[in-house]
C-alpha positions, 0 to 999 in steps of 0.5 A: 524484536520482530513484530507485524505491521499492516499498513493500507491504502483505501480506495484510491483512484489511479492517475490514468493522465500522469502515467508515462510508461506505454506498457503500464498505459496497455496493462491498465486499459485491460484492466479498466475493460476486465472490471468492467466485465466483471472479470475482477479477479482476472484484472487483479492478476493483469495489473503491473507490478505493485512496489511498496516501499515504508520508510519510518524516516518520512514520519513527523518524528525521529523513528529511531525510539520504535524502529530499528530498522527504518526502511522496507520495500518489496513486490506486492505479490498477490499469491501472498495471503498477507498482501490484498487487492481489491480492485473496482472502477468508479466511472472511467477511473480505476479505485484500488484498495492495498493492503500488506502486513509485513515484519518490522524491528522494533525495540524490546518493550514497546507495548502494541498500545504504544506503538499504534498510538505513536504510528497514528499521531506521527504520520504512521500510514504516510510512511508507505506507498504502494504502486506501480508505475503509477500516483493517485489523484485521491484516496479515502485514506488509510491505515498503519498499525502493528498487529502482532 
């Protein structure tokens, strides 16, 4: 059975110190300098490119009762009406906040209420990362649960 899931970071600062591609160093500057003049959605367009990837199997138990397909990754892509940037800054450091909604398989018979009750006790939002070539120092957490 297909369903949708949406999973989500919240407010996390991009780590500007650990970023070793020069490219990605010049893009986020720009960036920093966009938002700074209010030019959001213009900094939201320059960002580098924003992989995100789910695997079922870094959860705290075997996915495989729910899952039918463990692993999922793909480009960010912001013209996409099902993935969301949000992009702001916090003194010097870049908060962005991602959100995707993406087709998982799942087993026939799962209700909703399963699944998300099973997602959050086991790691559910752990199970994805979104970013480019960047890590976070910190967030304010996040989400993921099934939508459809």
């Amino acid at each position: 059975m297909k369903a949708k899931m949406k999973w989500s970071i919240k407010r996390a600062a991009i780590n500007l110190n650990d970023i070793e591609d020069e490219d990605t160093k010049a893009a986020l500057s720009e960036v920093q300098q966009l938002v700074k003049k209010n030019k959001v959605d213009e900094a939201i367009l320059r960002l580098p490119q924003i992989d995100f990837e789910f695997d079922a199997e870094s959860m705290d138990t075997d996915p495989s009762d729910y899952f039918i397909k463990t692993n999922y990754s793909f480009i960010v892509d912001r013209s996409n009406k099902n993935h969301q940037i949000r992009i702001g800054m916090d003194g010097k450091r870049i908060i962005i906040s991602i959100s995707v909604v993406f087709e998982v398989k799942i087993h026939d018979g799962i209700s909703p209420a399963d699944f998300d009750t099973w997602l959050s006790e086991n790691g559910g939002w752990y199970a994805g990362y979104a970013a480019g070539q960047w890590s976070y120092t910190d967030d304010d957490g996040g989400e993921c649960h099934l939508i459809t």
